[in-house]
C-alpha positions as CSV (number, residue, x, y, z in Angstrom):
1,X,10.8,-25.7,8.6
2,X,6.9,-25.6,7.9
3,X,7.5,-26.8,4.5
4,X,7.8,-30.0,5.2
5,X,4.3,-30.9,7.0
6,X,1.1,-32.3,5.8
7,X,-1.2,-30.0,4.1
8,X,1.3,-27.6,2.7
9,X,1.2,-27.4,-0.6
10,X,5.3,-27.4,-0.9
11,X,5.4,-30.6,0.9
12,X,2.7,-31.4,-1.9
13,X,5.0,-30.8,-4.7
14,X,8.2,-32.4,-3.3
15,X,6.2,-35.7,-2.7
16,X,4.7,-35.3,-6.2
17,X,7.7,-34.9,-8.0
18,X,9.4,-37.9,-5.6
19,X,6.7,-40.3,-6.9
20,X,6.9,-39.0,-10.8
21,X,10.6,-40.0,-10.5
22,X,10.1,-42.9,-9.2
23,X,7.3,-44.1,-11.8
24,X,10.4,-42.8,-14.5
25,X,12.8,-45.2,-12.9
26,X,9.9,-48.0,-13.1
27,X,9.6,-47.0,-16.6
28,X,13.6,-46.4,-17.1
29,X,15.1,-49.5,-15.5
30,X,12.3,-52.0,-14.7
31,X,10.2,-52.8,-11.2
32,X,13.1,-55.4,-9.5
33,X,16.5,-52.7,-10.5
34,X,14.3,-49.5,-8.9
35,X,12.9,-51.6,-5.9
36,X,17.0,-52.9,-5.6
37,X,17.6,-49.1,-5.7
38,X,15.3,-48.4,-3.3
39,X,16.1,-50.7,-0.8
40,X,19.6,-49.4,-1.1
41,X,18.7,-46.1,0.0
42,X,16.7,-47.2,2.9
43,X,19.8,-49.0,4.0
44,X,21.7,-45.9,3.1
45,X,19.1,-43.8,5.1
46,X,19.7,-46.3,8.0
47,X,23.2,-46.4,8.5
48,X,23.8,-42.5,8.2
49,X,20.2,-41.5,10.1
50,X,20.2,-43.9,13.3
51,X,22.9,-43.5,16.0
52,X,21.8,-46.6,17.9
53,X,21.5,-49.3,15.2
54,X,22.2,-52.2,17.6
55,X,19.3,-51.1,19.9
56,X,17.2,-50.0,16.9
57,X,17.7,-53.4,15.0
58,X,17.4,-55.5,18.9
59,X,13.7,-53.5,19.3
60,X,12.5,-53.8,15.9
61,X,13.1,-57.9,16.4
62,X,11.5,-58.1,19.4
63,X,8.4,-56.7,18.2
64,X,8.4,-58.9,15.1
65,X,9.9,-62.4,17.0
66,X,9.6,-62.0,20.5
67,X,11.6,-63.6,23.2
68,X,10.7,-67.1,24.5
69,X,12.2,-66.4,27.6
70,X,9.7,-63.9,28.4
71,X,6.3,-65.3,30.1
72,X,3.3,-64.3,28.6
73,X,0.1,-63.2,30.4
74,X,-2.9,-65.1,29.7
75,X,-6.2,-62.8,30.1
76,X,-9.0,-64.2,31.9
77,X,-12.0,-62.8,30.6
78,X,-14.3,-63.1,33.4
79,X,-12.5,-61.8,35.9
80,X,-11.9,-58.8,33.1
81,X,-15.3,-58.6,32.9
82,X,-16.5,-58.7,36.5
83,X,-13.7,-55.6,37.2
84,X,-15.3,-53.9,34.6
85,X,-18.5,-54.1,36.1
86,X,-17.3,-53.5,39.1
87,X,-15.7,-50.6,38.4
88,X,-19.1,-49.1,36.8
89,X,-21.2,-50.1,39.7
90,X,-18.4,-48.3,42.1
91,X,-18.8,-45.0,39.4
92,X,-23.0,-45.5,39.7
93,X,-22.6,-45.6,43.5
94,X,-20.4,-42.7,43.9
95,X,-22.9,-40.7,41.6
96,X,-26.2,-41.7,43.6
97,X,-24.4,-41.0,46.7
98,X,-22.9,-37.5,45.5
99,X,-26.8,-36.6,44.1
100,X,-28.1,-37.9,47.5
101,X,-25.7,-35.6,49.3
102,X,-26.6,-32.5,47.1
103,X,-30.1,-32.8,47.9
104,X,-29.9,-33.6,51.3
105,X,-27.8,-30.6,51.2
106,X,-30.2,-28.6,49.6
């Protein structure tokens, strides 16, 4: 189904006429009853959508709270820094010895 990806101008009108109903229902029934019914649906959407809700609810907490348990690395810049230089010193040297090679080659 095509019709339902960016840039189509279906996919336009479906979320166009989703957003004019829901600026009627903020009109209709107030900001707090249409965010209530909105929430609703998400938990609607959840329950029938996801297969693994206990994993899905576990993995969404751990990114928002994560476990104490769990030992955080510190990062130590310098020595961040110094691989990083490293590394482009090793990437210079490989390409002034590959160039030395070619022209000795040559």
């Amino acid at each position: 189904m095509n019709h339902f990806k960016k840039g189509n101008p279906i996919f336009g009108l479906l979320l166009g006429g989703c957003f004019f109903l829901l600026g009627g229902l903020v009109m209709w029934i107030g900001f707090w009853k249409t965010l209530l019914l909105a929430a609703l649906f998400a938990l609607g959407y959840f329950i029938g959508a996801v297969s693994d809700k206990a994993g899905f609810v576990k993995g969404a907490v751990d990114r928002v709270v994560p476990d104490k348990n769990r030992k955080e690395e510190t990062i130590d810049f310098r020595k961040e820094i110094e691989k990083a230089q490293d590394a482009q010193f090793a990437q210079e040297t490989r390409e002034d010895v590959t160039k030395e090679y070619s022209e000795d080659k040559e």
